[in-house]
Z-matrix of the N, CA and C atoms (Angstrom, degrees):
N
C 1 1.441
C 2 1.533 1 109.06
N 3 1.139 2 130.84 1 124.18
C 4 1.568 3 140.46 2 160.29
C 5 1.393 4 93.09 3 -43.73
N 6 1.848 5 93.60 4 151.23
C 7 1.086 6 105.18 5 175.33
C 8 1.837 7 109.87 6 -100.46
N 9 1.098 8 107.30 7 152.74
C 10 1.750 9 96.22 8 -163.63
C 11 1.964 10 98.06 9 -126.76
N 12 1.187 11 118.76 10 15.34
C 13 1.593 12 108.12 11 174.42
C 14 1.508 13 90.61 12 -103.09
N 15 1.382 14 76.43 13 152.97
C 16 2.257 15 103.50 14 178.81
C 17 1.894 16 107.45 15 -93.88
N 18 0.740 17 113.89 16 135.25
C 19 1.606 18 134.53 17 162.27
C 20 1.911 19 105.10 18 62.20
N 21 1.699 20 82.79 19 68.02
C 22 1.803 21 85.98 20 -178.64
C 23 1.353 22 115.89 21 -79.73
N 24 1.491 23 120.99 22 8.61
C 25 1.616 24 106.28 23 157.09
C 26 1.780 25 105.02 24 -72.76
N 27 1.121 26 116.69 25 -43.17
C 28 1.306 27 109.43 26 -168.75
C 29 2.021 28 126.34 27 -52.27
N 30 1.994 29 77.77 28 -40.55
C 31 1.725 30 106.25 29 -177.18
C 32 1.850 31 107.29 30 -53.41
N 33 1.452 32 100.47 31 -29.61
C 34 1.722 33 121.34 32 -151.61
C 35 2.251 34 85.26 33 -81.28
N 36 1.590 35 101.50 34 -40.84
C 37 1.287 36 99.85 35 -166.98
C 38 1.213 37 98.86 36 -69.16
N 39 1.551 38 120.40 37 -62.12
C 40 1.460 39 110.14 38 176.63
C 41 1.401 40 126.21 39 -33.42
N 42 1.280 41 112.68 40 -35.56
C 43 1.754 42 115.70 41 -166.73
C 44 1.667 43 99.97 42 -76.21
N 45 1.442 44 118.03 43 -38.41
C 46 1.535 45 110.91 44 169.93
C 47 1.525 46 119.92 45 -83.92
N 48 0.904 47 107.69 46 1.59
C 49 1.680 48 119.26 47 162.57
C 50 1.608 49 94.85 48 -90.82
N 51 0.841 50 129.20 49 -86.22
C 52 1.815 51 116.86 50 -173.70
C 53 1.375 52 105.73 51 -32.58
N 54 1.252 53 132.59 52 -49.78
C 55 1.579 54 133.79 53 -167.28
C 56 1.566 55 89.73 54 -64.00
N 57 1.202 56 147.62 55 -3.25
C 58 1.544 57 128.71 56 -154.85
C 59 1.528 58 83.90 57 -119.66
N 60 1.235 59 133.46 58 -44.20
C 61 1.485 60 128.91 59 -172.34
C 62 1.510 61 110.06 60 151.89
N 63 1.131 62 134.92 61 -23.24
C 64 1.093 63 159.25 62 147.90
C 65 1.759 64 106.09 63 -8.14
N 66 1.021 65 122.61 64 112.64
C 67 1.586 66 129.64 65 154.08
C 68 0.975 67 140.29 66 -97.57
N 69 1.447 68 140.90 67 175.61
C 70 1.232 69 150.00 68 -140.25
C 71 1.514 70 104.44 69 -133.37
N 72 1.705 71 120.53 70 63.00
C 73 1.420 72 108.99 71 -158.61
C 74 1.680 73 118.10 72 -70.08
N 75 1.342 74 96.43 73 -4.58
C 76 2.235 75 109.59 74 -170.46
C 77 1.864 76 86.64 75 -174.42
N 78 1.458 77 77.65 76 158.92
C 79 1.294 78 108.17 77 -170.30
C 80 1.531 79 112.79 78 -111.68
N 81 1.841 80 109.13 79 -27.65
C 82 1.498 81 112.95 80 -179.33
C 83 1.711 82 87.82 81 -139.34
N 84 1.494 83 113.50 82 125.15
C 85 1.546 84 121.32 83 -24.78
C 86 1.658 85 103.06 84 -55.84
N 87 1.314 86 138.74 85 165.23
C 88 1.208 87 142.98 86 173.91
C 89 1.592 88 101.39 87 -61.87
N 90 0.849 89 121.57 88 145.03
C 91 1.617 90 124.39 89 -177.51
C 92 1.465 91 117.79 90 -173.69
N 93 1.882 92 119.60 91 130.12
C 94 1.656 93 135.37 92 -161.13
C 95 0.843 94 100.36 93 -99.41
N 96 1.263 95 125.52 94 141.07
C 97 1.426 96 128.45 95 158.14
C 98 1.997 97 109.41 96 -114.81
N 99 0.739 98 140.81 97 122.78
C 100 1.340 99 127.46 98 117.97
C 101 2.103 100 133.13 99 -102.94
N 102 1.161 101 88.35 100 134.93
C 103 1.596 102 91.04 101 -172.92
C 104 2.030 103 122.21 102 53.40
N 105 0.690 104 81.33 103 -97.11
C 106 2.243 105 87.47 104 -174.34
C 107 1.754 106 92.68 105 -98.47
N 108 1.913 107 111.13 106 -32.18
C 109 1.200 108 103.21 107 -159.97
C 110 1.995 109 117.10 108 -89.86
N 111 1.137 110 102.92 109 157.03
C 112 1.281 111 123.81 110 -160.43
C 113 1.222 112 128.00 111 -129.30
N 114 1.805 113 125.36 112 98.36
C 115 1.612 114 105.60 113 -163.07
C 116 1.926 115 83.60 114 -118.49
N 117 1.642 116 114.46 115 168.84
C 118 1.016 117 132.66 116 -168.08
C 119 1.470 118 98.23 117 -139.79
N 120 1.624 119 116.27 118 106.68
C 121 1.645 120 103.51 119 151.88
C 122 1.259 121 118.10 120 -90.30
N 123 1.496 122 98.59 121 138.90
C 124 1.856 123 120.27 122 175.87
C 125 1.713 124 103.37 123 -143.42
N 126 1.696 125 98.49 124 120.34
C 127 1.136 126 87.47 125 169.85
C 128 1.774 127 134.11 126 73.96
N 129 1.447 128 85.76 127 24.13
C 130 1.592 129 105.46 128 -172.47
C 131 1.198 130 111.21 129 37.28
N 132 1.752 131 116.93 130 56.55
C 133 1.310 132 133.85 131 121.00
C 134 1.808 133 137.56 132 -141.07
N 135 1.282 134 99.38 133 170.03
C 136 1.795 135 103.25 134 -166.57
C 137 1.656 136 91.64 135 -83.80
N 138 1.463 137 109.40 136 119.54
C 139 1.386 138 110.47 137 -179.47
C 140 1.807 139 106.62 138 -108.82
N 141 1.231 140 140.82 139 102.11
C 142 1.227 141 159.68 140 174.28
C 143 1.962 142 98.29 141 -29.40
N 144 1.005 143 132.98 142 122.65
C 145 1.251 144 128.05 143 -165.57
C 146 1.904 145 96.01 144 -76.58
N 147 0.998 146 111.71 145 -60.63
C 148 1.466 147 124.21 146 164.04
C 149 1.205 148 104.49 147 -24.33
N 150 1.110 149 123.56 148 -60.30
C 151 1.420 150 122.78 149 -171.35
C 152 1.957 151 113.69 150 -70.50
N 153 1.518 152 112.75 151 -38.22
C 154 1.092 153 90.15 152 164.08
C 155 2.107 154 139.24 153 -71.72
N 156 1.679 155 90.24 154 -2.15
C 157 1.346 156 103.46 155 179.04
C 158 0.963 157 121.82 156 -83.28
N 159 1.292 158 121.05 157 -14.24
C 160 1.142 159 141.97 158 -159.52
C 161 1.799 160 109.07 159 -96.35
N 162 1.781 161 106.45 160 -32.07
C 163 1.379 162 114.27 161 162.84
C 164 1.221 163 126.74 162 -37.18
């Protein structure tokens, strides 16, 4: 069977981010939480929440 997901380095990071403790707090936009910390994918990338506050 072909494989049919887009940007499986990214998919691969998420999956070792979940293995670490890391959750899945929303799905739209997709968005991680562990503890205080906060990542955001946009655009097939992990955007650091900090970092967008910081804009």
């Amino acid at each position: 069977m072909k494989e049919q997901r887009h940007l499986p380095a990214l998919r691969a990071h998420i999956e070792q981010l979940l293995s670490k403790g890391w959750v899945i707090a929303s799905r739209s936009p997709m968005t991680l939480r562990s503890g205080s910390r906060c990542y955001l994918v946009s655009h097939g990338m992990l955007i650091s929440e900090s970092a967008t506050r910081a804009a």
